[in-house]
Each structure stands twice: as C-alpha cells, then as structure tokens.
N, C-alpha and C positions, 0 to 999 in steps of 0.2 A: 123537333123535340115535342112530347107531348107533356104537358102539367094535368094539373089539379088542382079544380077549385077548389079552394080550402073553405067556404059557405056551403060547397051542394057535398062535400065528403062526407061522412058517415063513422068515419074511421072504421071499416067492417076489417080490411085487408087481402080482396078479392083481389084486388089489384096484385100486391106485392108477390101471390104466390102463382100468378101468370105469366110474370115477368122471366123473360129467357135470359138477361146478363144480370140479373139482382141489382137492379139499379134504383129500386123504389121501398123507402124504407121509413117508418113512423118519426114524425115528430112528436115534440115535447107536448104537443098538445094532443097528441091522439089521433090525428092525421096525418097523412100519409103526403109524401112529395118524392118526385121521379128525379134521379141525379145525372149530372153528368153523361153518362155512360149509355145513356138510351138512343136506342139505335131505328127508333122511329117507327118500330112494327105496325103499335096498334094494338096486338095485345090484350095491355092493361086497359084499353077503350072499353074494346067488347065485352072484358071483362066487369067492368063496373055495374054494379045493380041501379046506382042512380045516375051513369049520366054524367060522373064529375069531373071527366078527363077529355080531356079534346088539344088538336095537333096547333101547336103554337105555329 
C-alpha cells in the first residue's frame, strides 16, 4: 500500500486524478490520503510533483 506524507503534500491533487480505483481522496485539511482499496500500482508516486508518496 502506498501513503502520503502529510508534511511533504502540497495538497495540489495530482495524485487523486492518476489513481485507477479512486482510492485517494482529500482530507479535512487539504491533503490528500490513499484508502483501503489501493492496489499497489505506483501510479500516484510517479505522479506526485513533490515526492510525498512512497510504498509502505
């Protein structure tokens, strides 16, 4: 499963619209966190401008 630092996020939302099961969706604070349902692609990594996702 891959997260997100929630310190190096940005809250831009590159991530969320890379995502192939919709699994990664904004918190209350403006940042983004990947649910359940992620199925380990990767993805949302390459996608990120800064960096803030990586494979738990």
């Amino acid at each position: 499963m891959h997260v997100i630092d929630k310190e190096t996020c940005i809250g831009c939302g590159a991530c969320e619209g890379v995502c192939p099961v919709s699994t990664i969706s904004a918190t209350d604070d403006g940042k983004y966190e990947v649910g359940d349902a992620c199925v380990d692609c990767g993805a949302c990594a390459a996608g990120c401008p800064v960096s803030a996702i990586s494979a738990q």
